[in-house]
mmCIF file of the N, C-alpha and C atoms, coordinates in Angstrom:
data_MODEL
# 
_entry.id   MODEL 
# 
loop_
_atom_site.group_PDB 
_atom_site.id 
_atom_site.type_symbol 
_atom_site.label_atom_id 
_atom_site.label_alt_id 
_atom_site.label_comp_id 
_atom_site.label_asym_id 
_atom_site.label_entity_id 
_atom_site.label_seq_id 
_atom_site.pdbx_PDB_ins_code 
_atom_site.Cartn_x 
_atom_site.Cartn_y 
_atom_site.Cartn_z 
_atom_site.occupancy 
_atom_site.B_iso_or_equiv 
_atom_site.pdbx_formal_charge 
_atom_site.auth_seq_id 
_atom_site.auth_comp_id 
_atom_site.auth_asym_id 
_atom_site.auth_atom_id 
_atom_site.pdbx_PDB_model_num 
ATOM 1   N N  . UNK A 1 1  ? -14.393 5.294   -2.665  1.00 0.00 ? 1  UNK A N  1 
ATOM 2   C CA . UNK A 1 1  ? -14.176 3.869   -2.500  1.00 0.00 ? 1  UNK A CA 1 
ATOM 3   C C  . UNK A 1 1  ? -13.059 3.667   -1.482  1.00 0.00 ? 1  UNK A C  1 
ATOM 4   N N  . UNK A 1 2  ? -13.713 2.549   -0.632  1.00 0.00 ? 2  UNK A N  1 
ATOM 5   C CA . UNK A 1 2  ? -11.927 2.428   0.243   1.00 0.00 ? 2  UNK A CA 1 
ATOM 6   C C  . UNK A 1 2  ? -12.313 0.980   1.176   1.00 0.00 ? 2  UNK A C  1 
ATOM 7   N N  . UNK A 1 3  ? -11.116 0.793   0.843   1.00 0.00 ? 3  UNK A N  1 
ATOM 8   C CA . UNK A 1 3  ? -11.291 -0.781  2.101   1.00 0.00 ? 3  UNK A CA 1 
ATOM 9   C C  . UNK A 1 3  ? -10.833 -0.693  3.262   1.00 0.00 ? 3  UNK A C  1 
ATOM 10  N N  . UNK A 1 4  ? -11.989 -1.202  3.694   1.00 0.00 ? 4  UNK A N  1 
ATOM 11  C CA . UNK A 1 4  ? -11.852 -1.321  5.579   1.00 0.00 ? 4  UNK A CA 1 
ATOM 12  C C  . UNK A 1 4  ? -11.360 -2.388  6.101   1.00 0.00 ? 4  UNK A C  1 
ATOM 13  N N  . UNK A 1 5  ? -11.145 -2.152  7.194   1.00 0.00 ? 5  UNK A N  1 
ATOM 14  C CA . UNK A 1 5  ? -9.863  -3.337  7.645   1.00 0.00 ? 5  UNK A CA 1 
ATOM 15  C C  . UNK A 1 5  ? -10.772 -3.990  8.766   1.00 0.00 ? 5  UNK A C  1 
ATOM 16  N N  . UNK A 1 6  ? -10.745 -4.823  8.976   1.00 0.00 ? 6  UNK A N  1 
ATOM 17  C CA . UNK A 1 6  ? -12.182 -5.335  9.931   1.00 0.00 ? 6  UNK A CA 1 
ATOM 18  C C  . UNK A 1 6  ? -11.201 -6.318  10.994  1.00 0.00 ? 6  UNK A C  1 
ATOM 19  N N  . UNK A 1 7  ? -9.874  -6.211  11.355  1.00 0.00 ? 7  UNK A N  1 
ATOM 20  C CA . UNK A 1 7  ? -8.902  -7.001  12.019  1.00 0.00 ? 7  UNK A CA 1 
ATOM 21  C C  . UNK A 1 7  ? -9.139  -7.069  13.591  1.00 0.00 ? 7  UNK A C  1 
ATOM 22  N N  . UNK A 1 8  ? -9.869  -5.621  13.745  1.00 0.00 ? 8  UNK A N  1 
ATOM 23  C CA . UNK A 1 8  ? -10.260 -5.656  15.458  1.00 0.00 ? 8  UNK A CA 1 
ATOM 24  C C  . UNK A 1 8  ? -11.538 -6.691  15.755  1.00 0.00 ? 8  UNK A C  1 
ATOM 25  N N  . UNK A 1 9  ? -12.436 -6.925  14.753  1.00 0.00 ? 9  UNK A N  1 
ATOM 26  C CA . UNK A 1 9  ? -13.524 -7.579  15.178  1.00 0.00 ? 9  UNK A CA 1 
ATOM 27  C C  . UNK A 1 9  ? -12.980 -8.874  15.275  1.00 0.00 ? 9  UNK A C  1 
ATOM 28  N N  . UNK A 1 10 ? -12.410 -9.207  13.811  1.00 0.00 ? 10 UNK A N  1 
ATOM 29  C CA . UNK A 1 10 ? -11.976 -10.962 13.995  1.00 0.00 ? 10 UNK A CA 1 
ATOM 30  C C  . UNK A 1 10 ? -10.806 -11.375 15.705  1.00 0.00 ? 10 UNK A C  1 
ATOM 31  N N  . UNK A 1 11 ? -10.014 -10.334 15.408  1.00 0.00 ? 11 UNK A N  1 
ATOM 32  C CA . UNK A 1 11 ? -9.443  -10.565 16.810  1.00 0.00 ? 11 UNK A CA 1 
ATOM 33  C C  . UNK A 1 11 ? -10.736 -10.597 18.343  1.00 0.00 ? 11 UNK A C  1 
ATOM 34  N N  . UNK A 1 12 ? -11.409 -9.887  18.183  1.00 0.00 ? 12 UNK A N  1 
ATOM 35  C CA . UNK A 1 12 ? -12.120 -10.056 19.342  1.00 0.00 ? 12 UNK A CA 1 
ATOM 36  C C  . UNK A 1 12 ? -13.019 -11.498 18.916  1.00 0.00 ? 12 UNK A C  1 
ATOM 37  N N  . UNK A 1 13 ? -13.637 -11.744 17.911  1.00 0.00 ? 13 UNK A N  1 
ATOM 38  C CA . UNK A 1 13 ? -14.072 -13.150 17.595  1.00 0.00 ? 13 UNK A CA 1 
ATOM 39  C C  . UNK A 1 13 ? -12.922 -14.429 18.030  1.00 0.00 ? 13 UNK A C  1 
ATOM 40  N N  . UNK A 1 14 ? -11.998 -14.285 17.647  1.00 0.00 ? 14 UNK A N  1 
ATOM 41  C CA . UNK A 1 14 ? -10.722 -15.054 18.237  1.00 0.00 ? 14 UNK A CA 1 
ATOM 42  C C  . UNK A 1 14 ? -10.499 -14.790 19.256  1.00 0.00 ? 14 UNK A C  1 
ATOM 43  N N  . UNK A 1 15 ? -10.971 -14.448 19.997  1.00 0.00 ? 15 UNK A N  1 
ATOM 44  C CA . UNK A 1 15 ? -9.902  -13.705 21.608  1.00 0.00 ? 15 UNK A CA 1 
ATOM 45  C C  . UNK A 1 15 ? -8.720  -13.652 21.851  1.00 0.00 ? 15 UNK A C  1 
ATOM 46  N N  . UNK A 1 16 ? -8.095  -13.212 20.906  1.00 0.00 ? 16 UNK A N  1 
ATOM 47  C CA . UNK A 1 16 ? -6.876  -12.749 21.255  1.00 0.00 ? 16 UNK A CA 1 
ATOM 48  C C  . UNK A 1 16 ? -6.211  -11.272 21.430  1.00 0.00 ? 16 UNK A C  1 
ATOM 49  N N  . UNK A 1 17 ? -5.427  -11.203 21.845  1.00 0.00 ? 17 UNK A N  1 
ATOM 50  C CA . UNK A 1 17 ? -5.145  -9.885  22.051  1.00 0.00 ? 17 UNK A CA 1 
ATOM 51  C C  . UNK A 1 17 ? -4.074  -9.127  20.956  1.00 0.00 ? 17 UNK A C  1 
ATOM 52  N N  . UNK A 1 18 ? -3.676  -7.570  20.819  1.00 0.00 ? 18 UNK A N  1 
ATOM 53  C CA . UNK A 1 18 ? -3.044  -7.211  20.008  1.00 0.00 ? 18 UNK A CA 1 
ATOM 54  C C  . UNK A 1 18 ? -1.474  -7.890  19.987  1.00 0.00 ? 18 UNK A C  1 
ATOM 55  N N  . UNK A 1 19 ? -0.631  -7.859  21.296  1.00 0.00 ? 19 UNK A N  1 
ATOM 56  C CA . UNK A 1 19 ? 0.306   -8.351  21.567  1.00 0.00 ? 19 UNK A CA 1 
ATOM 57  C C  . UNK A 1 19 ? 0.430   -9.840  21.407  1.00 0.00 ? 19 UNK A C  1 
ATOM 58  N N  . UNK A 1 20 ? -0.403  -10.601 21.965  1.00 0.00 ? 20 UNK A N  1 
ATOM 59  C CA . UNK A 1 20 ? -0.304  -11.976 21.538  1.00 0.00 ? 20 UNK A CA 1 
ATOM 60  C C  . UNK A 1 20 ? -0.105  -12.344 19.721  1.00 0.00 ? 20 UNK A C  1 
ATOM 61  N N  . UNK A 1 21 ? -0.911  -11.415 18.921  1.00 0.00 ? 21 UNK A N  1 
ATOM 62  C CA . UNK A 1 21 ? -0.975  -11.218 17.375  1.00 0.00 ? 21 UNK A CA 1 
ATOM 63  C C  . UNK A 1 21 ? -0.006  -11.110 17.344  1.00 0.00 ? 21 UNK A C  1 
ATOM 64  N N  . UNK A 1 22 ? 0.946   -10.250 17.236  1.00 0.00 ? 22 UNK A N  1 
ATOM 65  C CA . UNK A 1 22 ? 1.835   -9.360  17.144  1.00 0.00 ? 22 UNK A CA 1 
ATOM 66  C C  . UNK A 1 22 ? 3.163   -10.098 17.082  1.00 0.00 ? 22 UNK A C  1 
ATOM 67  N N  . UNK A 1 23 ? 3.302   -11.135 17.997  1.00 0.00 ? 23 UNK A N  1 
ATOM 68  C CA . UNK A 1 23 ? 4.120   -11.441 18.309  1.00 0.00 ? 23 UNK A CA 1 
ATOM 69  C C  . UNK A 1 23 ? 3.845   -12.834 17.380  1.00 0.00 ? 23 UNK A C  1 
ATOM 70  N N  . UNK A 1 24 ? 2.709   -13.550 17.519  1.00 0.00 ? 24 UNK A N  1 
ATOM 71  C CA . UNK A 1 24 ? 2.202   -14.811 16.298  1.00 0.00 ? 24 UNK A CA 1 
ATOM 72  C C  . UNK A 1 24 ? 2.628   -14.485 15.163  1.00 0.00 ? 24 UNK A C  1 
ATOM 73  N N  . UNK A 1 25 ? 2.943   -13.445 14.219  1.00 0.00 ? 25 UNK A N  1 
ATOM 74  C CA . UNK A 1 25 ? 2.880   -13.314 13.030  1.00 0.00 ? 25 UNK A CA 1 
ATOM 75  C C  . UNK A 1 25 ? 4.037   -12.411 12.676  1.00 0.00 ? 25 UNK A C  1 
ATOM 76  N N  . UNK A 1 26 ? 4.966   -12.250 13.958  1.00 0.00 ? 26 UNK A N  1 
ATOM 77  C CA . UNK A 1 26 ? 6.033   -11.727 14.018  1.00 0.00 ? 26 UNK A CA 1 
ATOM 78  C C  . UNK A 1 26 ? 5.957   -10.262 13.078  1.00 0.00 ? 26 UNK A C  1 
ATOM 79  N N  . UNK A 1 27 ? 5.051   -9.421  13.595  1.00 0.00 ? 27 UNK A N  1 
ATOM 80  C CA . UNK A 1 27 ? 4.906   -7.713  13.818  1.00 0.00 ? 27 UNK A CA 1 
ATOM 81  C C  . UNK A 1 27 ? 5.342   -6.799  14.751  1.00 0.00 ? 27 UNK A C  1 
ATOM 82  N N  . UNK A 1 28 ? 5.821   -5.703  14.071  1.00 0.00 ? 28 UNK A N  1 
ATOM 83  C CA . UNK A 1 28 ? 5.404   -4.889  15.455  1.00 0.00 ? 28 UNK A CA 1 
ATOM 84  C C  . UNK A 1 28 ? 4.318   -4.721  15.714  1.00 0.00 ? 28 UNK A C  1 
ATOM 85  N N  . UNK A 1 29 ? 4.077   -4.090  17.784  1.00 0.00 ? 29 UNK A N  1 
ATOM 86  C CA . UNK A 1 29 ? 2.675   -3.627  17.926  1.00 0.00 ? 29 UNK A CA 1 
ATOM 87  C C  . UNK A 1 29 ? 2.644   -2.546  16.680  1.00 0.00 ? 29 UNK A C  1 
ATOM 88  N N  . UNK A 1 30 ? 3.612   -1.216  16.548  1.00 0.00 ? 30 UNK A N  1 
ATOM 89  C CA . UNK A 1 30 ? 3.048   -0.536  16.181  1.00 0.00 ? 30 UNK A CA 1 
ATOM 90  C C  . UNK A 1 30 ? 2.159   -0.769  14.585  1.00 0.00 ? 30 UNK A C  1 
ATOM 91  N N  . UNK A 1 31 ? 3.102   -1.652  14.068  1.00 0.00 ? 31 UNK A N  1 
ATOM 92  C CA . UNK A 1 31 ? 2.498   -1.798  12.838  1.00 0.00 ? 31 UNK A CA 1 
ATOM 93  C C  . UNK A 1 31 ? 0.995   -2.297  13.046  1.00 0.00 ? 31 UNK A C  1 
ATOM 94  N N  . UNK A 1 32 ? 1.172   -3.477  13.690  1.00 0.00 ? 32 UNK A N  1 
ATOM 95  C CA . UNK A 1 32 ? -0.736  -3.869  13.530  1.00 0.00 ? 32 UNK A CA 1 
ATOM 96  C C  . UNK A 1 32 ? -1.659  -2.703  14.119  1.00 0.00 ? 32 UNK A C  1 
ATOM 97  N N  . UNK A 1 33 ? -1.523  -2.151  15.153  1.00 0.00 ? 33 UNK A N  1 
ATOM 98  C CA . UNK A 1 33 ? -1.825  -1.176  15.416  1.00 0.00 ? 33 UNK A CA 1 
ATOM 99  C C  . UNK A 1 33 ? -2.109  -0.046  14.254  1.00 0.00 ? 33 UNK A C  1 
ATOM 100 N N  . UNK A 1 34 ? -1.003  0.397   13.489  1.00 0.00 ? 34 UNK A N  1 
ATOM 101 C CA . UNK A 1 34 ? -2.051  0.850   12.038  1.00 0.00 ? 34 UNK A CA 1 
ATOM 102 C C  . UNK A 1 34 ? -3.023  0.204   11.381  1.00 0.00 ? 34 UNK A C  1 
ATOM 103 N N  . UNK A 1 35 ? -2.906  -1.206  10.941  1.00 0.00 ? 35 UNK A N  1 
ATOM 104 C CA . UNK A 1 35 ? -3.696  -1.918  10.162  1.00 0.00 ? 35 UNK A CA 1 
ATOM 105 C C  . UNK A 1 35 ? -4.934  -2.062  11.464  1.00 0.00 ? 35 UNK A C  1 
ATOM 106 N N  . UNK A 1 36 ? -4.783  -2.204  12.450  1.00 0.00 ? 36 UNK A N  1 
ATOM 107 C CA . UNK A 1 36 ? -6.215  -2.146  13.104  1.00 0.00 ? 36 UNK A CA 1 
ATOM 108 C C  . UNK A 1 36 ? -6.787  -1.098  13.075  1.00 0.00 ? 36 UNK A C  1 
ATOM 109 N N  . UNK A 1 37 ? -6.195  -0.058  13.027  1.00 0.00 ? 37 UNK A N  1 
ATOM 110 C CA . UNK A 1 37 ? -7.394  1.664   13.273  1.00 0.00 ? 37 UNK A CA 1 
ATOM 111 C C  . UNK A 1 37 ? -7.655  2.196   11.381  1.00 0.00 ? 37 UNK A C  1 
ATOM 112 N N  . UNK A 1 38 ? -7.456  1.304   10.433  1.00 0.00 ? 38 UNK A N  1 
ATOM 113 C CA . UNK A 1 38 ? -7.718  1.451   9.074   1.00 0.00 ? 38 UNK A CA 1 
ATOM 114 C C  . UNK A 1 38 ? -6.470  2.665   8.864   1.00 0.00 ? 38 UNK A C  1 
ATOM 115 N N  . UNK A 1 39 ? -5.070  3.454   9.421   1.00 0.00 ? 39 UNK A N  1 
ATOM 116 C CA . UNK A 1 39 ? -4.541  3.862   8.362   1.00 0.00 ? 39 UNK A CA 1 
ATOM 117 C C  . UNK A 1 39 ? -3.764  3.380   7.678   1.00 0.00 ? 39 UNK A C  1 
ATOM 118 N N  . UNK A 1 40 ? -3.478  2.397   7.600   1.00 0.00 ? 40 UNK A N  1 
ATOM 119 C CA . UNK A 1 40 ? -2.497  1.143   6.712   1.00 0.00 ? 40 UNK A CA 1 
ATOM 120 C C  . UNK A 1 40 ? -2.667  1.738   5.023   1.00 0.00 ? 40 UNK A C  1 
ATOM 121 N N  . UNK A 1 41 ? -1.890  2.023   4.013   1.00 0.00 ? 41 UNK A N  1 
ATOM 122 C CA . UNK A 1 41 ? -2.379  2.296   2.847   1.00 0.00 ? 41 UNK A CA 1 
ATOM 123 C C  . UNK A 1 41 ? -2.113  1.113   2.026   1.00 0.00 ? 41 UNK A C  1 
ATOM 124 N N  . UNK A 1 42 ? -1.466  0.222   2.743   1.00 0.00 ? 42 UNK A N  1 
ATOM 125 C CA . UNK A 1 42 ? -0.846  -1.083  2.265   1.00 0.00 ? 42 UNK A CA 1 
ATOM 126 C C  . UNK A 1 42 ? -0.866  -2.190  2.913   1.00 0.00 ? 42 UNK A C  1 
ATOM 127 N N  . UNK A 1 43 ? -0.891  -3.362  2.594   1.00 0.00 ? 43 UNK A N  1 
ATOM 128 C CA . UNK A 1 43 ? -0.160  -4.419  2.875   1.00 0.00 ? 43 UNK A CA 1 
ATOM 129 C C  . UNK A 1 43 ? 0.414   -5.598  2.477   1.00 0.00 ? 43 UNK A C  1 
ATOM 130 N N  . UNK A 1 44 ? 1.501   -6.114  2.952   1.00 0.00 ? 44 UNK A N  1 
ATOM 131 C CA . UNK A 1 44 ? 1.946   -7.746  2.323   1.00 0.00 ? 44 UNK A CA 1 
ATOM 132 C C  . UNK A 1 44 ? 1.315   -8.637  2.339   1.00 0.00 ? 44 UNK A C  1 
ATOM 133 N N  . UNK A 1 45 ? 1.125   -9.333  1.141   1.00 0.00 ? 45 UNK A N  1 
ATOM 134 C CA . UNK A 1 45 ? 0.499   -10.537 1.333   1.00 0.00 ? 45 UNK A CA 1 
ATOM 135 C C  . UNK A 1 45 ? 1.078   -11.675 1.988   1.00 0.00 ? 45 UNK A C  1 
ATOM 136 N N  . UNK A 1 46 ? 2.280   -11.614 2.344   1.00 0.00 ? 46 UNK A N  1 
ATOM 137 C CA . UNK A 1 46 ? 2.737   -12.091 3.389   1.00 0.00 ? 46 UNK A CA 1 
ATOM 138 C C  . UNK A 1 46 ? 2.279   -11.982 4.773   1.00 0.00 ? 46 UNK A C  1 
ATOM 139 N N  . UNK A 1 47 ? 2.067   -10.837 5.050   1.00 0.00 ? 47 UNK A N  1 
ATOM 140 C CA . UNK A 1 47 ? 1.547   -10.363 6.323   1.00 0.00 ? 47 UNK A CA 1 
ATOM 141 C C  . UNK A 1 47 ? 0.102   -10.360 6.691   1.00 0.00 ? 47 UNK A C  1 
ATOM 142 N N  . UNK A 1 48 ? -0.556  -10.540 5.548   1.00 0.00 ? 48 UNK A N  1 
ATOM 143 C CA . UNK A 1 48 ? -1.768  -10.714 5.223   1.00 0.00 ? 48 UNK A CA 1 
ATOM 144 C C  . UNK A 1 48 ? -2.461  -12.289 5.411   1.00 0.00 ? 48 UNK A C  1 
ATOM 145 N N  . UNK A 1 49 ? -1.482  -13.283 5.249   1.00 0.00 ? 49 UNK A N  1 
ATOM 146 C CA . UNK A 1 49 ? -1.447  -14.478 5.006   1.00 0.00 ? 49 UNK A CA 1 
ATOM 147 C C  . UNK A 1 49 ? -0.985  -15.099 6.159   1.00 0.00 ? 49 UNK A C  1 
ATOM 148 N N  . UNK A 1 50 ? -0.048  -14.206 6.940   1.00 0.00 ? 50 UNK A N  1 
ATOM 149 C CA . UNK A 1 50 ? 0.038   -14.761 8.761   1.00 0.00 ? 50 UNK A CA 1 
ATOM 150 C C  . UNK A 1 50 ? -1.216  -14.463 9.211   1.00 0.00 ? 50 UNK A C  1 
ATOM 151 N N  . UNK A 1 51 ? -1.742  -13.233 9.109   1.00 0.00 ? 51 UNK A N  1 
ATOM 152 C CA . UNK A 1 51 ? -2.615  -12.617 9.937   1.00 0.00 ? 51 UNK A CA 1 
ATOM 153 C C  . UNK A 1 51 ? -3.771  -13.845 9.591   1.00 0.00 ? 51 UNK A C  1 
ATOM 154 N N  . UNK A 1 52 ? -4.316  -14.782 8.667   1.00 0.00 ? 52 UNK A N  1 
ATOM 155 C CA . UNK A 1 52 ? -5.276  -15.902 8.160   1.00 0.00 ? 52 UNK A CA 1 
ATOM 156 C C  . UNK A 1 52 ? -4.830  -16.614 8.868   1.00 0.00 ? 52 UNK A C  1 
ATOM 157 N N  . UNK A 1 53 ? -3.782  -17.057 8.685   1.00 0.00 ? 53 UNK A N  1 
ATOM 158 C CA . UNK A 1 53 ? -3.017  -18.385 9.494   1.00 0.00 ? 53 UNK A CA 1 
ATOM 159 C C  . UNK A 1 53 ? -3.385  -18.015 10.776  1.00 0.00 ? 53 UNK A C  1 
ATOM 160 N N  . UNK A 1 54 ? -2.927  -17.123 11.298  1.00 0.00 ? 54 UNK A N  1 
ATOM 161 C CA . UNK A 1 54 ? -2.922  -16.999 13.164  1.00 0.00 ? 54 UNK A CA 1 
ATOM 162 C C  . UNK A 1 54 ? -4.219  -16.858 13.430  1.00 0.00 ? 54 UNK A C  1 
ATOM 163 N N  . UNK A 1 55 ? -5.561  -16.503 12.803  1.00 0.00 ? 55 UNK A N  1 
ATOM 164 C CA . UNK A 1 55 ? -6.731  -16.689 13.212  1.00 0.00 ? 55 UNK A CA 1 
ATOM 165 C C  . UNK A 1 55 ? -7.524  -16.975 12.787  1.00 0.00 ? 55 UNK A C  1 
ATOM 166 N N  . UNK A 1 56 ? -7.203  -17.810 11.610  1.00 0.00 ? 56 UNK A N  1 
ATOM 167 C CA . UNK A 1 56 ? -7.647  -19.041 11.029  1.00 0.00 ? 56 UNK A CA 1 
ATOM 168 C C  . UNK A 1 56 ? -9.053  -18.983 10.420  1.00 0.00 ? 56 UNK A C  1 
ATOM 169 N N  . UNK A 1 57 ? -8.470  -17.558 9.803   1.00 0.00 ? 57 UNK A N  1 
ATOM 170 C CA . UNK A 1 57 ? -9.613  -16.876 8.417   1.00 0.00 ? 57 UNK A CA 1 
ATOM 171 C C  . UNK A 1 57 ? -9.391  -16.775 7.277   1.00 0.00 ? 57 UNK A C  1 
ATOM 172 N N  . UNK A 1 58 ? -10.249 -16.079 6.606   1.00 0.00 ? 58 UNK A N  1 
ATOM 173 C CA . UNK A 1 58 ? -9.915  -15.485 5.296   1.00 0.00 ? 58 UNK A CA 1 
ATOM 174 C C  . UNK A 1 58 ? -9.586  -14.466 4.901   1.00 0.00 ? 58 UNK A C  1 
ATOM 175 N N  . UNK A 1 59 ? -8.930  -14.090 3.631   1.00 0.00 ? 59 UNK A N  1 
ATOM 176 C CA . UNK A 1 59 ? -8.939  -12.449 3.782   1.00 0.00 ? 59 UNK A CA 1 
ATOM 177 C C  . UNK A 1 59 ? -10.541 -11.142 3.919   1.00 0.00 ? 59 UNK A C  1 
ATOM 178 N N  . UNK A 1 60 ? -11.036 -12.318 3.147   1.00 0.00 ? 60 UNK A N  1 
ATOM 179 C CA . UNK A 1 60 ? -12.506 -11.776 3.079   1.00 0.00 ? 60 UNK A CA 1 
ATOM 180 C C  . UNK A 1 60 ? -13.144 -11.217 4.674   1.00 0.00 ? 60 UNK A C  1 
ATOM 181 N N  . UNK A 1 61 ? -12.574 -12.134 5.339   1.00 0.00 ? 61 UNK A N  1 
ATOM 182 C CA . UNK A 1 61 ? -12.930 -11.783 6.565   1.00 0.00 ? 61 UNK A CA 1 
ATOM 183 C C  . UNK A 1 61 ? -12.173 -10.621 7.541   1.00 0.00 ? 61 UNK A C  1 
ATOM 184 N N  . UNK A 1 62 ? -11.594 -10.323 7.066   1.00 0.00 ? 62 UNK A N  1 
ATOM 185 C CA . UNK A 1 62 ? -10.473 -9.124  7.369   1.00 0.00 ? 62 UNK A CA 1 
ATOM 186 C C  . UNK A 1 62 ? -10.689 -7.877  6.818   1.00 0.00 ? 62 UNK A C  1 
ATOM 187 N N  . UNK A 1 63 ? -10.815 -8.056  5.460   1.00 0.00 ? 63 UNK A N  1 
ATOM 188 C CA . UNK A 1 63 ? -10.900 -6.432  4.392   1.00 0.00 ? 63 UNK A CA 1 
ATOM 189 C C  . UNK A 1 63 ? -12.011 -6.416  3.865   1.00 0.00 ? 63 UNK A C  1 
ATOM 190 N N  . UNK A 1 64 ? -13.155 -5.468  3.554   1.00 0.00 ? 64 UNK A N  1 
ATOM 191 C CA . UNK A 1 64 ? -14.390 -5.395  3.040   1.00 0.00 ? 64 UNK A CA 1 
ATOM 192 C C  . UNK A 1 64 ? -13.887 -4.096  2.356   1.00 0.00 ? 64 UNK A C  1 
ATOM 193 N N  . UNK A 1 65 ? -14.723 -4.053  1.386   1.00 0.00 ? 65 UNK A N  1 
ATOM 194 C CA . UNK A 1 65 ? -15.046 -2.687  0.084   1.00 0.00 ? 65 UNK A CA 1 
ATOM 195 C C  . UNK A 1 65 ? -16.491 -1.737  0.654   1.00 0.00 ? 65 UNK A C  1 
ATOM 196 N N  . UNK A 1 66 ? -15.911 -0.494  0.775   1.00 0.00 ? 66 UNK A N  1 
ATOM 197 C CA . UNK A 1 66 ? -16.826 0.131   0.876   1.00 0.00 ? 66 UNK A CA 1 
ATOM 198 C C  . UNK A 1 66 ? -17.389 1.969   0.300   1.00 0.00 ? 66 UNK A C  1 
ATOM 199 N N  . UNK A 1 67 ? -18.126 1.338   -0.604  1.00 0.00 ? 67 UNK A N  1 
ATOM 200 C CA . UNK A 1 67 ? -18.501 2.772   -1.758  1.00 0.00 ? 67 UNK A CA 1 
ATOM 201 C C  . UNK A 1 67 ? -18.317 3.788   -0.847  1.00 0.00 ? 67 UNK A C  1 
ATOM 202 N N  . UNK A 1 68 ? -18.215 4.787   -1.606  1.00 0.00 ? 68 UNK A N  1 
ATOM 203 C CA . UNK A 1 68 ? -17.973 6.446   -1.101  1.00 0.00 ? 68 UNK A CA 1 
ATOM 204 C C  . UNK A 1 68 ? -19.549 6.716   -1.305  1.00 0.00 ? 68 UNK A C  1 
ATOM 205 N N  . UNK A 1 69 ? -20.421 7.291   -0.547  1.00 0.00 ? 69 UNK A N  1 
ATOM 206 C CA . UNK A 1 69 ? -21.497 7.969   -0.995  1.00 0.00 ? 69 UNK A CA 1 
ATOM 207 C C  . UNK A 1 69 ? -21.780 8.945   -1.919  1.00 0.00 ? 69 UNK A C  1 
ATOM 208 N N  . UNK A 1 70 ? -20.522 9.428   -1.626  1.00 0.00 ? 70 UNK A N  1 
ATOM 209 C CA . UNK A 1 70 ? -21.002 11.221  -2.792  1.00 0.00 ? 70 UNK A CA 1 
ATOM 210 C C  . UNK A 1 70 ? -20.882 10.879  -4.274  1.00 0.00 ? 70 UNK A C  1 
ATOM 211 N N  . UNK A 1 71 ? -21.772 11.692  -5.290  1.00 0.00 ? 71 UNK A N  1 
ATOM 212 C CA . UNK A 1 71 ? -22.536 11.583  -6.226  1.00 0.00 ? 71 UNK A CA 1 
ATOM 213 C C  . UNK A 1 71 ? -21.245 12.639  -7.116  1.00 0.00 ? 71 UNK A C  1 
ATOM 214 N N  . UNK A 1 72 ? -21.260 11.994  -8.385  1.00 0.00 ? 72 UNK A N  1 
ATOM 215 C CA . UNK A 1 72 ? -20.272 13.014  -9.654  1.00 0.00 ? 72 UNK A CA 1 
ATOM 216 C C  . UNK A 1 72 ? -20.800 13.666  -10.267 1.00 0.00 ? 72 UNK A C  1 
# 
C-alpha cells in the first residue's frame, strides 16, 4: 500500500512552475521537490493546505492510494 503524490500533474494542469510554487506557499525548492518525485514520507497539513490554496484543489487531487500487488 502507498500513496502517491500526484503534485507534478496538478502543477502542470495549473501552469505553474516549481519555483513560482515554492515560493506561493513559502517552501523550499528542495522540499517540494521531494514531495513531487513521491519520496516525502510525510507531510503538514499546513503545507498540504497551501499547496490547495495556491492551486486551488483538493487534497484528493494531489494524493491517491495505491494497493501493492503482491499476494500473502
Amino acid at each position: 500500500m502507498s500513496i502517491i503524490v500526484n503534485l507534478d500533474v496538478m502543477m502542470a494542469k495549473r501552469k505553474i512552475s516549481s519555483s513560482e510554487l515554492a515560493v506561493k506557499i513559502d517552501l523550499s525548492q528542495a522540499n517540494l521537490s521531494i514531495l513531487k518525485t513521491n519520496k516525502a514520507k510525510a507531510i503538514r497539513f499546513s503545507t498540504l493546505e497551501a499547496i490547495c490554496k495556491a492551486l486551488s484543489c483538493q487534497p484528493g487531487d494531489i494524493l491517491a492510494f495505491e494497493e501493492d500487488d503482491h499476494i500473502l
